[in-house]
C-alpha positions in Angstrom: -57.3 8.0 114.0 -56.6 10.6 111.4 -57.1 8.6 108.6 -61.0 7.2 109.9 -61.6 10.4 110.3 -60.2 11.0 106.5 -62.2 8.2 105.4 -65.5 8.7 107.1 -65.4 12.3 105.7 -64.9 10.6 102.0 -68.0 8.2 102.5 -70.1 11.1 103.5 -69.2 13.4 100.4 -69.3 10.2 97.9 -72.9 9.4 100.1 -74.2 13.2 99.1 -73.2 13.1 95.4 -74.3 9.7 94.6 -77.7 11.3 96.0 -77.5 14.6 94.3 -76.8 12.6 91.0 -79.5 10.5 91.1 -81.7 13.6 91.6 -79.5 15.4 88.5 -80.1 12.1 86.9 -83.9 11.3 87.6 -85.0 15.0 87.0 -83.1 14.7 83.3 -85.2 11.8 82.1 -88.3 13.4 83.7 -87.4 16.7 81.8 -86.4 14.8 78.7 -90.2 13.1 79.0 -92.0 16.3 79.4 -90.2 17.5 76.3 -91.0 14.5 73.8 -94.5 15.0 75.1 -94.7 18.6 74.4 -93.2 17.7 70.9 -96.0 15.2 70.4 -98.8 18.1 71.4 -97.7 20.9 68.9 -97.2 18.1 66.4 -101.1 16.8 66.9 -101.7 20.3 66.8 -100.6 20.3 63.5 -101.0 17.2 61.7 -104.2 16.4 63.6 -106.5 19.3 64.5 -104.9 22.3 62.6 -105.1 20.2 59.0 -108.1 18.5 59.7 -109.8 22.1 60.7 -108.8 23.0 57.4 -109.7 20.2 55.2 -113.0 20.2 56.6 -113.2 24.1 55.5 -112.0 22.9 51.9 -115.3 20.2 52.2 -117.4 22.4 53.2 -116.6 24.7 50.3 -116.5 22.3 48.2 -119.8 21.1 48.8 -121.4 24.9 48.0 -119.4 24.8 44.8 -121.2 21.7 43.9 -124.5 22.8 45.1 -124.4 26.5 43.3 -123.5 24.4 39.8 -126.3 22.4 39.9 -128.9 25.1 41.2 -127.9 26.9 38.1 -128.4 24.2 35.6 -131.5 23.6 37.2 -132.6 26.9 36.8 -131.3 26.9 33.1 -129.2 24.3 31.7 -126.4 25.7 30.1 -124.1 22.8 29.6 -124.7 18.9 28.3 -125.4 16.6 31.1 -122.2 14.5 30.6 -120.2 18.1 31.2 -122.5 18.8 34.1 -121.8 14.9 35.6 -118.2 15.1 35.1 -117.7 18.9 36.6 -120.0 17.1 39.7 -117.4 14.2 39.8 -115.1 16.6 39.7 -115.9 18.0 43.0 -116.7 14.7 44.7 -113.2 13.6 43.7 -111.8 16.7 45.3 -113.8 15.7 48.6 -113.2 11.8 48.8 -109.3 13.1 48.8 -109.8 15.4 51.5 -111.6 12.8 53.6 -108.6 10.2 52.8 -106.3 12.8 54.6 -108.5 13.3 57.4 -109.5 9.6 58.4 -104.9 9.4 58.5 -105.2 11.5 61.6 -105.8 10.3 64.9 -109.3 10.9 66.0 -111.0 11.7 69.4 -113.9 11.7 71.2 -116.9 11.2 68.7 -115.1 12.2 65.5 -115.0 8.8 63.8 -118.7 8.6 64.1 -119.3 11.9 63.1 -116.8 11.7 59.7 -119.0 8.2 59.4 -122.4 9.6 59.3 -121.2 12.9 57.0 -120.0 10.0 54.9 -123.5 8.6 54.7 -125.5 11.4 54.5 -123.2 12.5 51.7 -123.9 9.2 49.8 -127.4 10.0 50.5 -127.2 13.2 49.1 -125.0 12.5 45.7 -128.4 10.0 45.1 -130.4 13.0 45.5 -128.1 14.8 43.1 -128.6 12.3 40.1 -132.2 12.6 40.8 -132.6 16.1 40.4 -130.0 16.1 37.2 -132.2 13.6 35.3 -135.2 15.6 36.6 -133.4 18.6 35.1 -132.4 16.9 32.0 -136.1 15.2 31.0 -137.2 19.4 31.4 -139.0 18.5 34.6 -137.1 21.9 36.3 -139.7 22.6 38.7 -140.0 19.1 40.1 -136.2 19.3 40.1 -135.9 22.3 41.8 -138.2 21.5 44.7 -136.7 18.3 45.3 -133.2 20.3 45.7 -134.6 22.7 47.6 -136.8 20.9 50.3 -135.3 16.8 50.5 -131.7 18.6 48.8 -131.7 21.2 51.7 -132.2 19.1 54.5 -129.8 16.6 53.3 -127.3 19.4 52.9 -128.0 20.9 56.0 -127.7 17.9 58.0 -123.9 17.4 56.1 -122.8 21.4 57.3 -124.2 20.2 60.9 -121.5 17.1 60.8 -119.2 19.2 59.6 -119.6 22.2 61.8 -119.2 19.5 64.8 -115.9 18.0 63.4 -114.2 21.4 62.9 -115.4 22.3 66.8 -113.9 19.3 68.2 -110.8 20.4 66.1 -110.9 23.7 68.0 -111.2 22.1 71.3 -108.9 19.6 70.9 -106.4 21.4 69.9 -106.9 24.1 73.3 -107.0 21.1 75.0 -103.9 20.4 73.8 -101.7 23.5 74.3 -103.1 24.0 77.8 -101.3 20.6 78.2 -97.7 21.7 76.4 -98.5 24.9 78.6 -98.4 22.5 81.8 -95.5 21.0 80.4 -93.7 24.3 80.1 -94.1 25.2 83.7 -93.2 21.6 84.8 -89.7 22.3 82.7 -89.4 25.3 84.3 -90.2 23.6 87.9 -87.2 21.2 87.3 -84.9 23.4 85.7 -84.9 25.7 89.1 -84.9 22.0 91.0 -81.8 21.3 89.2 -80.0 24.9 90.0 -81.1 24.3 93.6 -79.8 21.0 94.0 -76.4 22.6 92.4 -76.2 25.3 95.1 -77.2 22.7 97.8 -74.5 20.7 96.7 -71.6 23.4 96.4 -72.8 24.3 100.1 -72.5 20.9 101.3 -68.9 20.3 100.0 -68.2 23.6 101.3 -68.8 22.6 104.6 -67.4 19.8 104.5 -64.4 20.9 103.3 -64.3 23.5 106.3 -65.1 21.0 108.9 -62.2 18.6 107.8 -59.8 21.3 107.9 -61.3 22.7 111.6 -60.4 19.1 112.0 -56.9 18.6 110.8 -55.7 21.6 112.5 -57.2 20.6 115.9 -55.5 17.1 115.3 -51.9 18.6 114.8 -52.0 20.4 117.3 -49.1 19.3 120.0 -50.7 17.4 122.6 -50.1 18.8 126.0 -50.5 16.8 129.7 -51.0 18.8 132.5 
């Protein structure tokens, strides 16, 4: 009978690691999930909504540059209007590369509509810009200037608006996005006390086990007496 006994106590303790390995096993991969997909957050972070914030800053700037160059030579034209164009191009060169580099990124909620219309409105507004040159150029100044100032203003208010929504959708975004590597953090930390539990369980479980068969064995040599 010993050695059922022996053998029983064998298939239990192989029964309760094969489950405590699964659980090492399945909370691993679950871990090793969590992980990638915090890796993936702080890299959108980056690439996506940190980048973007601060290409849309370089636009923005950009576009002021522009704007401040041609107020001037509308006020007084101090350079040829080929050297004017070609500083102008300049600029829109500097933006259409910036642009390129943001529409690589991966977009959310209403971005690609927004980046869409800024792109329209700035088309609309670089027509607006030769008008005002050639305005400038055949010593119409003031006509020039008004039609910068009032149709050029709203134009170039409406293209700050866009922009001003894209770089807030960067900054939400991107909270949205560490809150989430923040609940990935604690659901590490969850797992990573899971696994030391299951550890302790297990050394527990073996001890007892080991301390029952032994209760055991002694009991079973034991001389057996009839009365």
């Amino acid at each position: 009978m010993r050695w059922a006994f022996k053998i029983g106590n064998q298939m239990r303790i192989s029964v309760i690691l094969a489950i405590i390995v699964a659980l090492l096993v399945i909370s691993n991969l679950v871990m090793q999930r969590d992980i990638d997909s915090m890796d993936r957050s702080f890299t959108s972070i980056y690439n996506d909504r940190l980048m973007s914030a601060t290409e849309f800053f370089y636009i923005t700037e950009t576009l002021y540059q522009k704007r401040l160059i041609l107020e001037k030579n509308v006020l007084e034209i101090s350079i040829e209007k080929a050297d004017l164009t070609e500083k102008l191009d300049s600029y829109d060169s500097r933006i259409d590369s910036l642009v390129t580099e943001i529409e690589k990124t991966y977009f959310v909620l209403d971005e690609a509509s927004l980046l869409s219309e800024f792109k329209e409105r700035r088309e609309a507004y670089d027509q607006l810009e030769n008008k005002v040159i050639n305005l400038a150029y055949a010593n119409d100044s003031r006509q020039a200037l008004a039609a910068l100032e009032n149709e050029g203003g709203d134009r170039f208010n409406a293209m700050l608006s866009d922009l001003h929504l894209l770089t807030e959708i960067q900054s939400n975004n991107g909270r949205e996005l560490l809150n989430d590597s923040h609940h990935i953090k604690a659901s590490v930390h969850m797992l990573t006390f899971l696994e030391v539990g299951v550890a302790i369980v297990l050394s527990l479980l073996v001890h007892v086990i080991l301390l029952t068969t032994r209760t055991v064995q002694r009991k079973s040599n034991q001389p057996f007496h009839l009365n």
